[in-house]
N, C-alpha and C positions, 0 to 999 in steps of 0.2 A: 289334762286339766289339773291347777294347785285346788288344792281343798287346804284351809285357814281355819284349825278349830279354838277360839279363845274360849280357853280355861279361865276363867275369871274366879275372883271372892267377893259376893256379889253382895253391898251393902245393903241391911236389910231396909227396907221400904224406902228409898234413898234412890227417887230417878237422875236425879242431876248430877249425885255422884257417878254414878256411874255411868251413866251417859258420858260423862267429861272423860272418867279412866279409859272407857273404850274409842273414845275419841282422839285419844294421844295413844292407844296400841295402834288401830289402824290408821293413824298418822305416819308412825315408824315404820309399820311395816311395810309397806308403800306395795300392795299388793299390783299385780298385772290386772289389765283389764280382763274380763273374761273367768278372772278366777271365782271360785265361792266359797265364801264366811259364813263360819257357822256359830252363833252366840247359846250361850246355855236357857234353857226354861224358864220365862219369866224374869231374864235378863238383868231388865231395871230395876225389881223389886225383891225378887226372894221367891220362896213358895210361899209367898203369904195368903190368907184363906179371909185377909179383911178387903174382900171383894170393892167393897162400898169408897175404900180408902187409894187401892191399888191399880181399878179399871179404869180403860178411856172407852168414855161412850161412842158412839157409833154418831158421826154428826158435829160432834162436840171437838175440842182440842185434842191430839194425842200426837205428846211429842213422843211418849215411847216409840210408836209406829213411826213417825215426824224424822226421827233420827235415823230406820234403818233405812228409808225411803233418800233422804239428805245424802246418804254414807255410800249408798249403790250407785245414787249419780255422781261423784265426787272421784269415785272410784273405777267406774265400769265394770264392777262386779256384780254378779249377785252374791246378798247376804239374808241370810236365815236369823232369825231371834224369836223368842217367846216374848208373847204380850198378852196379861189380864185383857177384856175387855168387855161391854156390857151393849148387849143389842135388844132396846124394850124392856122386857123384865129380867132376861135371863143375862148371866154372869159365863162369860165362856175362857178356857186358858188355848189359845192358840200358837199356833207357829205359822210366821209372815217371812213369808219369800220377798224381799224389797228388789226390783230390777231399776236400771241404769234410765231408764224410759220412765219412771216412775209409777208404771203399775208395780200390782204384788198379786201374789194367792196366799190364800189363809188357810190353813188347817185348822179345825176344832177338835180337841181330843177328844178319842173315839174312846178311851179308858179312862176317867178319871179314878183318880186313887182313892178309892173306898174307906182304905183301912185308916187312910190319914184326912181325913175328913172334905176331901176332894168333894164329891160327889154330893156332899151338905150343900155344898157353893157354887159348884161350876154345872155348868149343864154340860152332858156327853154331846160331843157332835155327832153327826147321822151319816157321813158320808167321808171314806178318804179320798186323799188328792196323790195325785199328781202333777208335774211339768216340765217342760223343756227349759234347758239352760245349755248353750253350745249345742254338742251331740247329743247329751245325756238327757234320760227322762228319770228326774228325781221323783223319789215315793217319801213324804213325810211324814213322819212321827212324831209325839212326845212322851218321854220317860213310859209311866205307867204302863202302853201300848206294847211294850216290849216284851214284854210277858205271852203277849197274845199272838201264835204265828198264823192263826189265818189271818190278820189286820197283813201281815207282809207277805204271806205269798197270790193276797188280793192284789195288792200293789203289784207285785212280780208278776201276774196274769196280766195287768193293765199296762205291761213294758216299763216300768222301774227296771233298771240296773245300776244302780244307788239306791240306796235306802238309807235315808238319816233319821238320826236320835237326837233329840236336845233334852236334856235332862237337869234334875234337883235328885240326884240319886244319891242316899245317904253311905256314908262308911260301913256301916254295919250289915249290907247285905252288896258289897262293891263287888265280892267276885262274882254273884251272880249276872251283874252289867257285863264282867268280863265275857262268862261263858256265854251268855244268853245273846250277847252283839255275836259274837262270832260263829255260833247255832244258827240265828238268822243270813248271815253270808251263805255259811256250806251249803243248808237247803235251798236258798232263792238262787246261788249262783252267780251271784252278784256282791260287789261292792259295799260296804255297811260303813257307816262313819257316824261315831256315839258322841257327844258333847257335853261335858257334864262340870260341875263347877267345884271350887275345892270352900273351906271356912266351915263357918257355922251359922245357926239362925236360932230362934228360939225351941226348936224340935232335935234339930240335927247336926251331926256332924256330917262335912263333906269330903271325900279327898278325892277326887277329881277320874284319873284313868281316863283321859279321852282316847278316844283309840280310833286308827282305820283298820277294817279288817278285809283282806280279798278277797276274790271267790273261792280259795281252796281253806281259808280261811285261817291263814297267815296274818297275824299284825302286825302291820306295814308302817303305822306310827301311834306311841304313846305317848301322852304328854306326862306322866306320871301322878304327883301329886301334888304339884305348884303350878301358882299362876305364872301365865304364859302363852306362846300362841306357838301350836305345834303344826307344821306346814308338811303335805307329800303331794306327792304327784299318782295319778289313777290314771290308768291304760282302759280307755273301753274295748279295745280290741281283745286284751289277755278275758274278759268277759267270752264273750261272743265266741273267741276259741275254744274254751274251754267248752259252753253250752254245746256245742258243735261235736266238739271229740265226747265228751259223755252227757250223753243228753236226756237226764233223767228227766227234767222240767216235760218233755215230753212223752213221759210215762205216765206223768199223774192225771187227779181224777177229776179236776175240777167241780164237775157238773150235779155231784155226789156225793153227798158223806155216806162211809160205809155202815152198814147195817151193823149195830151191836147185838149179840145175844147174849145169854145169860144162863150161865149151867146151873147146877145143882148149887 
C-alpha cells in the first residue's frame, strides 16, 4: 500500500484556504485508488483553541469533514484529516478516516494537550479506534497521544499494524516526534506513520518531519521541513515476519500492570 502524508502550512483559521491548497496537491498527485492520505491536525484551521469559531457541529454544515468525505470518493482512497468538532455541549479534536463509500470513523483524542490549553476546550474522548482499509487494520492517533504507549500498544493488542499520528507538533520539542514515532514502531512491531505540519500560528513555530517509520524501526520516509507530499510504500508482510521470527508481542503482559514497590 502507498501511504501520502501532506505536510502542509496550514493557514490559520482559514477553511477555504486550505481546503482549495489541498485540493490542488491531491489533484496533482493523482494518487491510486486504494491508497491512504494522511492530512495534519486540524487540517483546516490550525490548533486553534476558539472552539466556538473553528467547530462543525454534529447536524449542522461541515464542509471540513464535507471535503475529506468528497476527496475519498473522487479518489478511491482513504484519507485521514483532523477536524474541530462539537457534539451537544462538548467541543472534541478528532481524526476522520473519509472512505470512497462515504462512510468514515472518528477518533476523539484520548490526550488532549494540558499544557497548551487543550484540555480548557476539547473534551478527552473515551475510547480508541481502530479499522480496516485493504489488508491493513489502522490504529489512530493525535499529536499529544503520542507521549502515551499504552494508548498504542492497546491499539497493537486490538491488531493495529499501522499506527498513525496526525499532529500540530511544535519545532521546539520536534526531536522528541522523531524519537518517540519511532519508539512506538520497535515496541508495537509495527508500521508508525506521523504527519505533522511545517509555518507557524500564533503559539508556534512548526517544522514538519513527517516521517514512516518500520517495524525495526528504520525511517523509510521523511518529508523534512517543507511543504509537500512525501509518498512510500509499506509491506504488511515484512510486519507479520518479523512478529513471527522474534515474537516479543507475545511475551508481554497485557492483562496486568506490574506491582510497584517502594524501598527505603
Amino acid at each position: 500500500m502507498q501511504l501520502h502524508l501532506f505536510q502542509t502550512n496550514i493557514a490559520w483559521e482559514n477553511p477555504q484556504r486550505n481546503r482549495d491548497a489541498l485540493r490542488t496537491q491531491i489533484e496533482n498527485l493523482k494518487p491510486s485508488p486504494g491508497d491512504l492520505l494522511m492530512l495534519p491536525e486540524m487540517y483546516a484551521t490550525g490548533f486553534s483553541m476558539d472552539a466556538e469559531k473553528t467547530a462543525e457541529e454534529t447536524g449542522e454544515t461541515q464542509p471540513n469533514t464535507d471535503f475529506l468525505l468528497q476527496s475519498a470518493r473522487s479518489t478511491g482512497c482513504c484519507i485521514i484529516g483532523g477536524v474541530a468538532t462539537k457534539s451537544g455541549p462538548g467541543f472534541f479534536n478528532e481524526a476522520i478516516a473519509a472512505f470512497p463509500d462515504g462512510q468514515d470513523a472518528r477518533y476523539r483524542k484520548y490526550q488532549p494537550f494540558t499544557a497548551g490549553g487543550e484540555s480548557e476546550v476539547f473534551t478527552a474522548g473515551d475510547a480508541l479506534l481502530t479499522f480496516d482499509w485493504q489488508q491493513w487494520c489502522v490504529g489512530m492517533t493525535i499529536c499529544y497521544d503520542l507521549r502515551f504507549p499504552e494508548i498504542y500498544r492497546s491499539l497493537t493488542f486490538n491488531g493495529a499494524e499501522l499506527l498513525v499520528n496526525i499532529a500540530n507538533w511544535p519545532r521546539r520539542r520536534i526531536s522528541h516526534w522523531v524519537t518517540l514515532l519511532t519508539a512506538r514502531a520497535i515496541e508495537n512491531q509495527c508500521y508508525v506513520a506521523g504527519v505533522n505540519r511545517v509555518g507557524k500560528d500564533p503559539q508556534n513555530h512548526y517544522t514538519g518531519r513527517s516521517i514512516v517509520v518500520d517495524p525495526h524501526g528504520t525511517i523509510i520516509a521523511d518529508a523534512g521541513e517543507v511543504c509537500g507530499v512525501t509518498s512510500v510504500s509499506i509491506d504488511i508482510e515484512r510486519i507479520r515476519s518479523w512478529r513471527r521470527e522474534f515474537p516479543a508481542l507475545e511475551d508481554a503482559r497485557p492483562e496486568s500492570s506490574p506491582r510497584v514497590t517502594r524501598g527505603i
